[in-house]
C-alpha distance (Angstrom), angle and dihedral (degrees) to the residues before:
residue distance angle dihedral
X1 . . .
X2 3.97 . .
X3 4.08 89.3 .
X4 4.01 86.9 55.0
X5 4.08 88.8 45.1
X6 3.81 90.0 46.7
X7 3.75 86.9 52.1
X8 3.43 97.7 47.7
X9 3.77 93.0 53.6
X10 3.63 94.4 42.5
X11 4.07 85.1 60.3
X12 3.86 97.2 42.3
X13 4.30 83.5 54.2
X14 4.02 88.6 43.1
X15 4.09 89.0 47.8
X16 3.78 94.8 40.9
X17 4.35 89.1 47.6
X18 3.78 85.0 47.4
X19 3.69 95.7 53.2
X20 3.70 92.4 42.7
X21 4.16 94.5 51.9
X22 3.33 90.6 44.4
X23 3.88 95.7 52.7
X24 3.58 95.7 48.3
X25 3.88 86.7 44.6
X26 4.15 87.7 58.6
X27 4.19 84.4 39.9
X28 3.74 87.2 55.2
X29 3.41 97.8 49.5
X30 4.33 86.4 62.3
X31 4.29 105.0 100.6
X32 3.65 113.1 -158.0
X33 3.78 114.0 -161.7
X34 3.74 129.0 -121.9
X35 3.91 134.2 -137.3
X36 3.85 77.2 -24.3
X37 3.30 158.5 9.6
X38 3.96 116.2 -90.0
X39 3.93 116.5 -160.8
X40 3.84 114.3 -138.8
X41 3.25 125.3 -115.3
X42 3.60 109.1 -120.8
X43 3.52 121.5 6.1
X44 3.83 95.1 -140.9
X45 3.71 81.9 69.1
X46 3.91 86.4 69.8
X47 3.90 90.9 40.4
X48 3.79 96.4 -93.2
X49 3.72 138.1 114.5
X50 3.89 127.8 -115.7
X51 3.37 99.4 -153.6
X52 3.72 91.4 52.5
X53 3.29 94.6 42.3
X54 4.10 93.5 57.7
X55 4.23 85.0 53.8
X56 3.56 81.0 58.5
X57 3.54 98.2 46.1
X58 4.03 86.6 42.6
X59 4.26 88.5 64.0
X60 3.18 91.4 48.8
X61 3.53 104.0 60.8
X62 4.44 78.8 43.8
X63 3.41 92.7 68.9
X64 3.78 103.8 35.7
X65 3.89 100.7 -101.9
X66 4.05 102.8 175.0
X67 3.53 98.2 -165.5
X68 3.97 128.5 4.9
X69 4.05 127.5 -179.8
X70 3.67 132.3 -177.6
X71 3.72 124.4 -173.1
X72 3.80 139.5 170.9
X73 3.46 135.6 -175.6
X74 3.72 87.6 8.7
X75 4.27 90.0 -60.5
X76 3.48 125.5 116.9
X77 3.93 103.3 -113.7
X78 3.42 90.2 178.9
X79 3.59 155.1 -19.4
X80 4.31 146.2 -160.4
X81 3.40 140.2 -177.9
X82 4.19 135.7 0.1
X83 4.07 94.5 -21.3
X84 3.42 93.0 164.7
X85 3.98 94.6 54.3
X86 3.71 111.1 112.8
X87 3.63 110.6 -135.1
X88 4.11 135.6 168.2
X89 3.59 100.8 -92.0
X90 4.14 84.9 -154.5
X91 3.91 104.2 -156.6
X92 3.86 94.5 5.0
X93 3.96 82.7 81.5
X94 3.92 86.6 75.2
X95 3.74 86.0 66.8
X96 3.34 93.6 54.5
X97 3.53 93.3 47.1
X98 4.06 87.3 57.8
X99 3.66 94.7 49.3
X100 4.29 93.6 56.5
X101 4.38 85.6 52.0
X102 3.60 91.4 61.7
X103 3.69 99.3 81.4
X104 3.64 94.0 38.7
X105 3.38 97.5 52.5
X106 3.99 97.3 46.0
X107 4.20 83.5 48.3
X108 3.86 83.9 53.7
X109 3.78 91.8 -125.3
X110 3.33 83.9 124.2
X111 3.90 128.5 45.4
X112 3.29 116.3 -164.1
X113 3.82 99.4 -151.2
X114 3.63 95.2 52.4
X115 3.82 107.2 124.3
X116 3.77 124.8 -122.5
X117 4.10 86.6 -116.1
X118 3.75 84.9 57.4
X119 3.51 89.8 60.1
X120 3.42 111.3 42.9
X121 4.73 94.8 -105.8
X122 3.34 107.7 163.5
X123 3.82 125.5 151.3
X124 4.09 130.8 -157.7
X125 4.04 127.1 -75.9
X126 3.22 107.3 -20.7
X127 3.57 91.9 42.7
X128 3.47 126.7 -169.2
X129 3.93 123.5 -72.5
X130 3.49 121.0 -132.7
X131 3.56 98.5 -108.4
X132 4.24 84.9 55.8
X133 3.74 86.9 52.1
X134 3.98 88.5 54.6
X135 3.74 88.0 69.5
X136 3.86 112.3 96.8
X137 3.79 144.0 -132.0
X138 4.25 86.7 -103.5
X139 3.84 89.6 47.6
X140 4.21 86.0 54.6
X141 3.68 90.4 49.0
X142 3.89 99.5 51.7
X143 4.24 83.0 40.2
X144 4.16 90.6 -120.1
X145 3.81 91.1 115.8
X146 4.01 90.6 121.0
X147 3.77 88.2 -144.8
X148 4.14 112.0 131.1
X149 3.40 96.0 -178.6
X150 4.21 110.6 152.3
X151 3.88 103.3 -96.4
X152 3.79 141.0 -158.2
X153 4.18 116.0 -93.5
X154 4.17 90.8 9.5
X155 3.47 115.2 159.2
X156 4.04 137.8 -141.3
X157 4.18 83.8 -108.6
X158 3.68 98.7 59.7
X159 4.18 91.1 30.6
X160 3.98 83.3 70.0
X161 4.14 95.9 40.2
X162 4.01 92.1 43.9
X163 3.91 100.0 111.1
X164 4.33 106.5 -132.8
X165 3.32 118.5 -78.6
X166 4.09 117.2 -76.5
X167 3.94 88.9 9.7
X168 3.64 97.1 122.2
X169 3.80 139.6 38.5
X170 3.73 124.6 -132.3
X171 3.63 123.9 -81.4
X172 4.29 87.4 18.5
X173 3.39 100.6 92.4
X174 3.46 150.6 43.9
X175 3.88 127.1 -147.5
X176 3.83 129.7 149.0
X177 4.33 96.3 -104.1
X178 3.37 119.9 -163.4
X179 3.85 88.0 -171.9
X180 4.16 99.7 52.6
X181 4.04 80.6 50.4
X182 3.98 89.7 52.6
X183 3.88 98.6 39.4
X184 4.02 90.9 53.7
X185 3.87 87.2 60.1
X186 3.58 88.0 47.1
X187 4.22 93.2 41.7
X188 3.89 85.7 44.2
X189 3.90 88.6 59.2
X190 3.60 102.6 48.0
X191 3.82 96.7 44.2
X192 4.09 101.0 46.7
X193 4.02 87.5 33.8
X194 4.21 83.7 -132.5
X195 3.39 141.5 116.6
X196 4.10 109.4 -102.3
X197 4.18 88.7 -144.8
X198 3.79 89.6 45.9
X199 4.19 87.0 45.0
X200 4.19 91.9 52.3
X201 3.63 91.9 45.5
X202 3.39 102.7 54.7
X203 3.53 108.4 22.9
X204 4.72 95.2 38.1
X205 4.18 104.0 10.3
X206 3.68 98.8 44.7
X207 4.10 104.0 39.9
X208 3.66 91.1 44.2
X209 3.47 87.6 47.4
X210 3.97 108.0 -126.9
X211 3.68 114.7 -173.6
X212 3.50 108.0 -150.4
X213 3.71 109.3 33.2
X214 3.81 118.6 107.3
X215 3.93 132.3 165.4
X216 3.87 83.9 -107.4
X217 3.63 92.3 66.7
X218 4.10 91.8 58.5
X219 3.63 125.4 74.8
X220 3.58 147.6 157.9
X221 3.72 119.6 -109.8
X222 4.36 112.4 -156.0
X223 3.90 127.0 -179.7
X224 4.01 106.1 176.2
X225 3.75 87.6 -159.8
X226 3.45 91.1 70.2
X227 3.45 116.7 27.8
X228 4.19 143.2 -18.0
X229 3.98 86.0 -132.4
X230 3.92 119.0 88.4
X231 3.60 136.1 -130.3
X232 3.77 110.9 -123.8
X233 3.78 115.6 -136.8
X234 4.03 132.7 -161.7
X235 3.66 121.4 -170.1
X236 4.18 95.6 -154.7
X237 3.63 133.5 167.5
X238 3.51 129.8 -140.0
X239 3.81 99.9 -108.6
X240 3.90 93.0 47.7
X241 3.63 85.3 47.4
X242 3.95 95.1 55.6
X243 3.61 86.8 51.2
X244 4.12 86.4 54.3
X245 3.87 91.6 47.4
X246 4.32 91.0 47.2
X247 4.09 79.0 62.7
X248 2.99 90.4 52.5
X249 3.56 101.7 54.4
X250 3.19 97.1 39.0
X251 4.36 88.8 56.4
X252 3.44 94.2 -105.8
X253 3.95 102.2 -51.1
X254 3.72 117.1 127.7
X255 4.01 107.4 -169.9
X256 3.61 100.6 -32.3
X257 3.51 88.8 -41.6
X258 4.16 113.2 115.6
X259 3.46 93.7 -150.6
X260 4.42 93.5 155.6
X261 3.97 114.3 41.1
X262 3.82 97.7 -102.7
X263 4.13 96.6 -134.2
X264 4.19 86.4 46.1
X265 3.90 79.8 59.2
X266 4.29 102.1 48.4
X267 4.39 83.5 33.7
X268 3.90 92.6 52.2
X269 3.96 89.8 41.6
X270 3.48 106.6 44.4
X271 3.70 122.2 93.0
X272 3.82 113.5 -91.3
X273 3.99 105.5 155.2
X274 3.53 139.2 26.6
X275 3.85 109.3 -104.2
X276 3.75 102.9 177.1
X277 4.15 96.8 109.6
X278 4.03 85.9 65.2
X279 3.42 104.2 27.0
X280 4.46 134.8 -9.9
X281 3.57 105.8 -81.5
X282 4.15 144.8 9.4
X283 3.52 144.0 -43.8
X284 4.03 142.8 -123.1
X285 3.28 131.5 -176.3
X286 4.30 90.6 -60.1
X287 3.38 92.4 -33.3
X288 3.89 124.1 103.0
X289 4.13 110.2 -130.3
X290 3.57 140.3 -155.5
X291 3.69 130.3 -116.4
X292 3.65 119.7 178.2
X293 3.73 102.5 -159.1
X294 4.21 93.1 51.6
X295 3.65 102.0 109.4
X296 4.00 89.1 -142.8
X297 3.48 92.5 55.2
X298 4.16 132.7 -157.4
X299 4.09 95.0 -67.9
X300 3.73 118.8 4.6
X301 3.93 115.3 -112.6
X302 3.32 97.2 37.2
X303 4.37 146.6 63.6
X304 3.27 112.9 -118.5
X305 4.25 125.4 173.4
X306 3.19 133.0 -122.1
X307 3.61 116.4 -92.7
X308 3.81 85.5 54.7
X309 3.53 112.8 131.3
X310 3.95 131.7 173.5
X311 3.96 154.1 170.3
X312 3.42 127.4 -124.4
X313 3.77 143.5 -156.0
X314 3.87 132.7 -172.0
X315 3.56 112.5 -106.3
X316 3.60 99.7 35.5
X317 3.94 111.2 -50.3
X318 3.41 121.8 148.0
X319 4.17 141.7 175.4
X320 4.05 105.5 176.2
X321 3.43 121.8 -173.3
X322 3.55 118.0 -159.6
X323 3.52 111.1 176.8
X324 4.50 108.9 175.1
X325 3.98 78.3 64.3
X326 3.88 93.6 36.6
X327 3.81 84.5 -124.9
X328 3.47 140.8 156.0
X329 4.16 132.3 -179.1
X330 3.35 124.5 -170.3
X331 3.59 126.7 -170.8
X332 4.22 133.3 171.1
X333 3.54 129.8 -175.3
X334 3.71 124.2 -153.8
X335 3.66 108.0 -141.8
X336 3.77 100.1 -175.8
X337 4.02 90.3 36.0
X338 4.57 92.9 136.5
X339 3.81 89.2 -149.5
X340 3.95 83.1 79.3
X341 3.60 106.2 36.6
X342 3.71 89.1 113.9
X343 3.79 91.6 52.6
X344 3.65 93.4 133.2
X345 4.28 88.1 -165.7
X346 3.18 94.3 73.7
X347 4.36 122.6 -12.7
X348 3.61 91.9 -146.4
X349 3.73 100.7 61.0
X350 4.59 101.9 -121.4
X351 3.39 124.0 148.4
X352 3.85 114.2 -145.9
X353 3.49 131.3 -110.7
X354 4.37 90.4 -118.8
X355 4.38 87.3 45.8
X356 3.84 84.7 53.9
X357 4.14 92.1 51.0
X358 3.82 88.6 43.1
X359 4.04 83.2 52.0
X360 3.72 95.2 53.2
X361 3.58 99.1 34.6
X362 3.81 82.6 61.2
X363 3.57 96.1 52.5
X364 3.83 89.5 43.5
X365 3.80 89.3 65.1
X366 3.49 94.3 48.4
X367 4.09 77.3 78.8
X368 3.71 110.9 118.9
């Protein structure tokens, strides 16, 4: 009897050592890149086909892609257009703003089922009831808050989804809010006492070592008609924002360096409501996530697994994460770029949602 115990043990320490060598042997294989990113070589190195690759590149430049990047294992497989233009990521800037509470919350500066009330949240005339102020800082990340309050940088889309006023309790329902997105900038403020730009640039941009990304690229965006909370804008190119998405995939660890709370990264990324009136598929804490058994799937056009998670900007911005193939696509859109004023698609240069899927599928084939 104590032979077969000993034996048992002795396997559950062999399986456990196994599992452990072989996940730092997948961790190892993950390159980071230095001052710079270095292209490969040859993309079959990487598993991947040129020639596929270049009909890939080819629809890009169709639909008016500014910038495109594709990397695996932490290598630049490939990459087209301006990368190093800085542009405002629109939406992507809630990602951001995810990434900066990780720290904070693991510290326990920051709790996330504090309730506005607690903290002092109000907004201008009409003001916030007290059943709104119930709703907490959590409720605001997963965008179930309930609160339909006019908010800075809304648009005609989610005017006509926002449910009426006082219709819906916190935590109930979810609908894509413009103003939970702006009041955690303004909540992230007044409990660290810091500035949220100054917070991502010292404590993501700089030790992950982003190029192009200065504190004059970030800015707050008011309208006093609408709302006393700010939007929160980041002017990022695509290569800095590669380097942001290979944090990401690799749960917040740059290098060796744990510069993101690794269980902030899988809680903020894993799917926690049903996003499919808005958009296809779920929703984190701002992030966009993958569920392989919605039949609209993460990005129309294309299969994606689950595990997939993403950001996402209006017009055509996009950081996708794709971690089974230890992937990650970025793509950015200039929508004020003059080369394409006479684009008669579409005036304001955007790149839809089902152009984007037909984009990755493309460079998902390119898979040897």
């Amino acid at each position: 009897m104590m032979k077969s115990i000993m034996r048992g043990l002795l396997f559950f320490v062999y399986a456990l050592s196994a599992f452990s060598l072989a996940a730092q042997t997948n961790k190892s294989k993950l390159a980071f890149p230095g001052l710079h990113w270095q292209q490969v070589a040859k993309p079959e190195d990487l598993g991947f086909s040129s020639s596929k690759l270049l009909l890939a590149q080819k629809y890009a430049d169709s639909i008016h892609s500014t910038s495109v990047m594709v990397v695996v294992n932490g290598k630049l497989l490939r990459q087209w257009g301006a990368v190093e233009a800085k542009i405002d990521g629109q939406s992507l800037r809630k990602s951001y703003l995810n990434a900066i509470y990780g720290k904070y919350v693991k510290n326990g500066t920051i709790n996330l089922d504090t309730t506005l009330a607690q903290i002092g949240i109000d907004d201008m005339a009409p003001s916030l009831s007290d059943i709104e102020k119930m709703a907490t800082i959590r409720d605001c990340m997963k965008s179930r808050s309930g609160i339909y309050h006019d908010a800075v940088n809304i648009n005609a889309k989610m005017k006509q989804l926002r449910p009426a006023r006082y219709s819906q309790m916190a935590g109930t329902h979810w609908y894509y809010n413009n103003w939970d997105f702006n009041v955690l900038g303004t909540i992230f403020q007044k409990l660290t006492a810091r500035n949220l730009f100054e917070v991502f640039q010292s404590e993501i941009a700089k030790p992950i070592g982003m190029e192009d990304l200065t504190l004059a690229d970030c800015k707050f965006t008011y309208d006093s008609t609408q709302s006393i909370h700010p939007a929160y804008n980041f002017m990022v190119s695509a290569r800095d924002l590669a380097r942001f998405g290979l944090l990401m995939l690799n749960k917040g660890n740059w290098n060796g360096q744990q510069i993101i709370d690794a269980s902030w990264v899988e809680e903020s990324t894993r799917y926690h409501s049903d996003a499919t009136l808005f958009a296809r598929d779920g929703y984190g804490y701002l992030w966009w996530s993958a569920r392989d058994f919605n039949k609209y799937g993460h990005i129309p056009n294309v299969t994606l697994p689950e595990g997939t998670f993403s950001g996402w900007g209006a017009g055509g911005h996009f950081l996708l994460i794709i971690p089974k193939y230890n992937m990650i696509i970025v793509h950015r859109v200039d929508a004020l770029d003059p080369s394409l004023a006479n684009n008669m698609k579409n005036p304001w240069n955007s790149i839809s949602n089902e152009e984007f899927g037909i984009l990755v599928k493309k460079i998902l084939e390119a898979r040897l």
